[in-house]
C-alpha positions in Angstrom: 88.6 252.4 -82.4 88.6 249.0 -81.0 89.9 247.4 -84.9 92.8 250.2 -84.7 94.1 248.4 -80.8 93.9 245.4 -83.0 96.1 246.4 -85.7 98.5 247.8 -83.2 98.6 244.5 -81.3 99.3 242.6 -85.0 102.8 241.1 -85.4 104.6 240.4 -88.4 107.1 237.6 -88.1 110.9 238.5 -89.5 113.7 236.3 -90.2 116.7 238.5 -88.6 120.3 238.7 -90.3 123.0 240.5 -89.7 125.6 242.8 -91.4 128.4 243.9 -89.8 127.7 244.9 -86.3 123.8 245.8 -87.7 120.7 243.1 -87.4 118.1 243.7 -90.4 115.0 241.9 -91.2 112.7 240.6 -94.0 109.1 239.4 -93.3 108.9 235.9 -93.5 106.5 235.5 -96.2 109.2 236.9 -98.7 112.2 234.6 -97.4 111.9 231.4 -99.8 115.1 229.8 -98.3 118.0 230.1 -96.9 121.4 228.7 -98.1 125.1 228.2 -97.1 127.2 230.2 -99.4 128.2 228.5 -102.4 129.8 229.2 -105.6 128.5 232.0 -107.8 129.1 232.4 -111.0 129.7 236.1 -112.5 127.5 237.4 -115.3 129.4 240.1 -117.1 128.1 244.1 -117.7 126.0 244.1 -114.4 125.7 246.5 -111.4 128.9 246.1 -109.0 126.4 244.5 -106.1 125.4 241.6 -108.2 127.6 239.0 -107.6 126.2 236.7 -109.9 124.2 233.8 -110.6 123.7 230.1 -108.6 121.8 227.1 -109.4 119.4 226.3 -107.3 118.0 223.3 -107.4 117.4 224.2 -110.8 116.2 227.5 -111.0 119.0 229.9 -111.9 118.9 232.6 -109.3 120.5 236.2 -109.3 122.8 236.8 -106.1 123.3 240.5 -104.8 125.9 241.3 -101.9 123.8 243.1 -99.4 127.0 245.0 -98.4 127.5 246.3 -101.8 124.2 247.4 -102.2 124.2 249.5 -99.5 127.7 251.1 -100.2 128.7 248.8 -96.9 132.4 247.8 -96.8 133.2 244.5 -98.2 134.0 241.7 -95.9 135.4 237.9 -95.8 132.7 235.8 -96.5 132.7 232.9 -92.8 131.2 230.1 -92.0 128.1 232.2 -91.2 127.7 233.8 -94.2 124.2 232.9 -95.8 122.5 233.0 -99.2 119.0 234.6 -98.0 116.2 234.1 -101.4 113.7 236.0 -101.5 110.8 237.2 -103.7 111.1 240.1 -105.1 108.9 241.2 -108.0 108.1 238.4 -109.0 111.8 236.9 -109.4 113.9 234.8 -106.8 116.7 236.6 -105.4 119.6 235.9 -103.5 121.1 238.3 -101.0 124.3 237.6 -99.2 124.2 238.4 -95.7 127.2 237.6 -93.0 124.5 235.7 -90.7 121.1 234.8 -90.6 120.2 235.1 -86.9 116.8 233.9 -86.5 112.6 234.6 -86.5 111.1 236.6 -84.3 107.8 238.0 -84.1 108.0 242.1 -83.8 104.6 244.1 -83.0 103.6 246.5 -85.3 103.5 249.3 -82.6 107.0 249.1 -82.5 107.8 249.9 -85.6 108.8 253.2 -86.2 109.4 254.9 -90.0 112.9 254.9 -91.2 115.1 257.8 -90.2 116.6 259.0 -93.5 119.9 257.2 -93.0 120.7 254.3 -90.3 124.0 252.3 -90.3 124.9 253.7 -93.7 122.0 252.3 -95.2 120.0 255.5 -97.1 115.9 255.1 -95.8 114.7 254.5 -99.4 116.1 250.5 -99.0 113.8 250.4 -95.4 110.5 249.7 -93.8 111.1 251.0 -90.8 113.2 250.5 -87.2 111.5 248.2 -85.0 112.9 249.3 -81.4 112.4 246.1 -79.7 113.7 245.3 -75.6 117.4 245.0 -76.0 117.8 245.3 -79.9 117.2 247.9 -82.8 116.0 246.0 -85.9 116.1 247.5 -89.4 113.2 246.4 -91.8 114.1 246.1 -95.3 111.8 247.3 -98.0 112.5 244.2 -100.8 110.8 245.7 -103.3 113.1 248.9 -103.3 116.6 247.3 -103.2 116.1 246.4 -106.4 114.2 249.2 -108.8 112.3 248.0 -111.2 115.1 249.3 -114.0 117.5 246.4 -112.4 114.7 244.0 -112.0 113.9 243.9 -116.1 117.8 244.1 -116.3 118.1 241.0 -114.0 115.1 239.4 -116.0 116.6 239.7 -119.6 120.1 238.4 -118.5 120.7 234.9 -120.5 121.7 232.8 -118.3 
């Protein structure tokens, strides 16, 4: 009993980002970096949401537009946009988001199992809502905005 109150009182810390009028969040441990946007260069025969590929401080790294993914409506990319990388299975990804707010540290009792849709966004991509004071935070689940068919498609590309 008393090591459940403990896991309930656990936090995970989340870099927050936002698209469109929606905030989202990533666990830190899977954010490698984040990056102004910069040029991208297109890679033929690949899913509509990947952008492309950047160069990294010499790691060639896949981008995906988080927008796209999530059958979002496209939008200028601003000053604010941001490059976030992550690890996903294994690879370095980058995911184009239209700010990246800050970290915050959410409990884990307030995180509540994705609803089957929220924003547009369908609940297979998500963790969960964390229903924090004055905000609603969506969790995203890395490892399933990219399947595992698109991650050995991403892989194989020659750069």
């Amino acid at each position: 009993m008393e090591e459940e109150v403990r896991e309930l009182d656990r936090e995970v810390k989340v870099i927050v980002f936002q698209l469109g009028s929606e905030e989202y969040g990533v666990e830190v441990y899977q954010v490698l970096s984040i990056e102004r946007m910069q040029k991208i260069t297109r890679v033929p025969r690949t899913p509509a949401f990947v952008k492309g590929v950047i160069n990294l401080r010499g790691v060639v790294t896949p981008v995906i537009d988080l927008r796209a993914r999530f059958g979002l409506p496209e939008a200028e990319y601003t000053d604010d946009t941001r490059i976030v990388v992550v690890g996903v299975n294994d690879m370095e990804v980058g995911l184009i988001v239209d700010a990246a707010n800050d970290v915050i540290d959410v409990p884990l009792s307030r995180i509540d199992p994705p609803p089957a849709v929220v924003g547009g966004v369908k609940a297979d991509y998500l963790r969960g809502v964390a229903k924090l004071e004055d905000r609603l935070l969506v969790l995203l689940n890395l490892d399933r905005v990219l399947n595992a068919q698109e991650v050995a498609q991403l892989s194989a590309m020659s750069w």
